[in-house]
C-alpha positions, 0 to 999 in steps of 0.5 A: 390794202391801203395805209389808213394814216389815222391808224396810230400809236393810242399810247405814248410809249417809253422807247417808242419808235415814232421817230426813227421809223424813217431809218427803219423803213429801209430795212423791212423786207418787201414780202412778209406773210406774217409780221411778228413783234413780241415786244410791241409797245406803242406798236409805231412800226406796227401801225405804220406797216398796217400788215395784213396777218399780224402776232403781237405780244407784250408782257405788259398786260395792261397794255395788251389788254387796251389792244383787246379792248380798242379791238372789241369795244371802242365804243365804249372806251370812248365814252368811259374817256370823256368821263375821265376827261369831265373829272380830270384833276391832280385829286381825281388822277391820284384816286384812279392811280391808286385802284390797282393798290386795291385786292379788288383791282383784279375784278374791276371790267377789262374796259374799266382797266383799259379806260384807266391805263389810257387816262393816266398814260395822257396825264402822267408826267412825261407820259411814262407808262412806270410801275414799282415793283409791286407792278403798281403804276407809279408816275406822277401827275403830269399838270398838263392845261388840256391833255388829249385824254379822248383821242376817238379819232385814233382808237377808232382807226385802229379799231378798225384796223384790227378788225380788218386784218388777221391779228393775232394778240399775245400776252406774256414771254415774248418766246411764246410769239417766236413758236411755229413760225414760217420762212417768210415770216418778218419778227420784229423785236424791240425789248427794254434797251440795254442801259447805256450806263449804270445810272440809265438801268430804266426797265419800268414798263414791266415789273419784272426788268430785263436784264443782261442775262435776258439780253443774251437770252435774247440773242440766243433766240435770234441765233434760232430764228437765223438758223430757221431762215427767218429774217429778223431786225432788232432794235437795241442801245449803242453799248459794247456789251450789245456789240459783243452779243452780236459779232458774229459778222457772218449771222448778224448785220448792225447798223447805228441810227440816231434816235431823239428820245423825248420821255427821260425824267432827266431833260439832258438825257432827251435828245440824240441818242445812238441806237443799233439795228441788229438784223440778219438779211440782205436789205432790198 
């Protein structure tokens, strides 16, 4: 199947992987029967790789029910953005902010959810998709002269891509996505980073956070995965305590890579940043 290059990220992404996908490529094996990504996110090395069967899981519902929804109905999302986009204002984003502080939230129509999360994530500040801990959005607005709140160009691509290929959408643990895999089966995992410094313990995409324990949980599942003959590749941050979790030389390989980081709410923060790849396999 040819790459279609309109098939993109529709969401900008906290830790996404748009630019370091040219230090990732080298890494992904030539045959993969299955690509698994448990931690999917903004899904650039997903959509860069268009495979053909796929299993994606986030536990971001949210966020995986956009996916549903871009698969089902792009249609009508669509028309549900340019409405947002005629109404777009400081007033009218703090009123859509706040629908999910309302016990009616639950009920509102899964496209209406997803039109919403698209909408806030175009004109948030610094496009940070963030909840409190109630798991209520909480980024302000962002001010932007004309934010991309449409998008039918992307949302239509992918769409289209969804549908033309075998795509299975998860939502919840990432373990789940981990069951029953075969051999030649490809994961790649991405989780909330391990912060670099006690100031840097971001972990806003879910309301539940990531902590160190889950960290060597994680690396515990990689054990598993290795022991199954599954190749996998993770990304993660530069940090002693990740170095530690992955020293056994004769299991993991780990490569440092250079990433720029544009969303921070701090602008020094933004730039160069060294990232690890963590994975288990000769490359080709």
């Amino acid at each position: 199947m040819k790459k279609n290059i309109l098939v993109a990220p529709v969401l900008k992404w906290a830790g996404g992987k748009r630019q370091i996908l040219p230090s990732i490529e080298p890494f992904i094996p030539k045959k993969i029967s299955t690509y698994v990504e448990p931690f999917v996110g903004g899904g650039a090395l997903l959509f860069h790789l268009q495979p053909k069967k796929a299993i994606i899981n986030d536990f971001n519902k949210e966020l995986m029910n956009v996916y549903q929804v871009i698969r089902e109905n792009p249609d009508e999302l669509i028309s549900l953005l340019q409405k947002h986009q005629k109404e777009n204002s400081e007033e009218y984003y703090y009123s859509v902010r706040s629908l999910d502080r309302d016990e009616d939230y639950n009920k509102m129509p899964e496209i209406e959810k997803a039109a919403r999360i698209l909408y806030l994530n175009k004109t948030c500040y610094n496009g940070l998709f963030r909840v409190n801990s109630s798991g209520q959005f909480n980024a302000p607005y962002g001010k932007y002269k004309n934010p991309a709140i449409v998008n039918d160009i992307t949302i239509k691509a992918v769409s289209n891509y969804f549908n033309s290929v075998n795509l299975k959408l998860m939502t919840g643990d990432y373990k789940n996505a981990l069951k029953g895999l075969r051999k030649d089966a490809f994961v790649y995992l991405d989780p909330p980073y391990m912060p670099i410094s006690s100031s840097a313990n971001f972990t806003g995409y879910t309301e539940s956070g990531f902590d160190y324990s889950k960290q060597v949980e994680l690396r515990d599942e990689c054990v598993k995965l290795h022991k199954k003959g599954i190749k996998f590749l993770q990304s993660n941050s530069y940090t002693k305590e990740i170095l530690e979790l992955y020293s056994d030389s004769l299991m993991f390989k780990i490569e440092v890579v250079q990433a720029k980081r544009s969303i921070n709410s701090k602008a020094n923060k933004r730039g160069d940043i060294a990232e690890v790849l963590i994975y288990n396999y000769e490359k080709e």
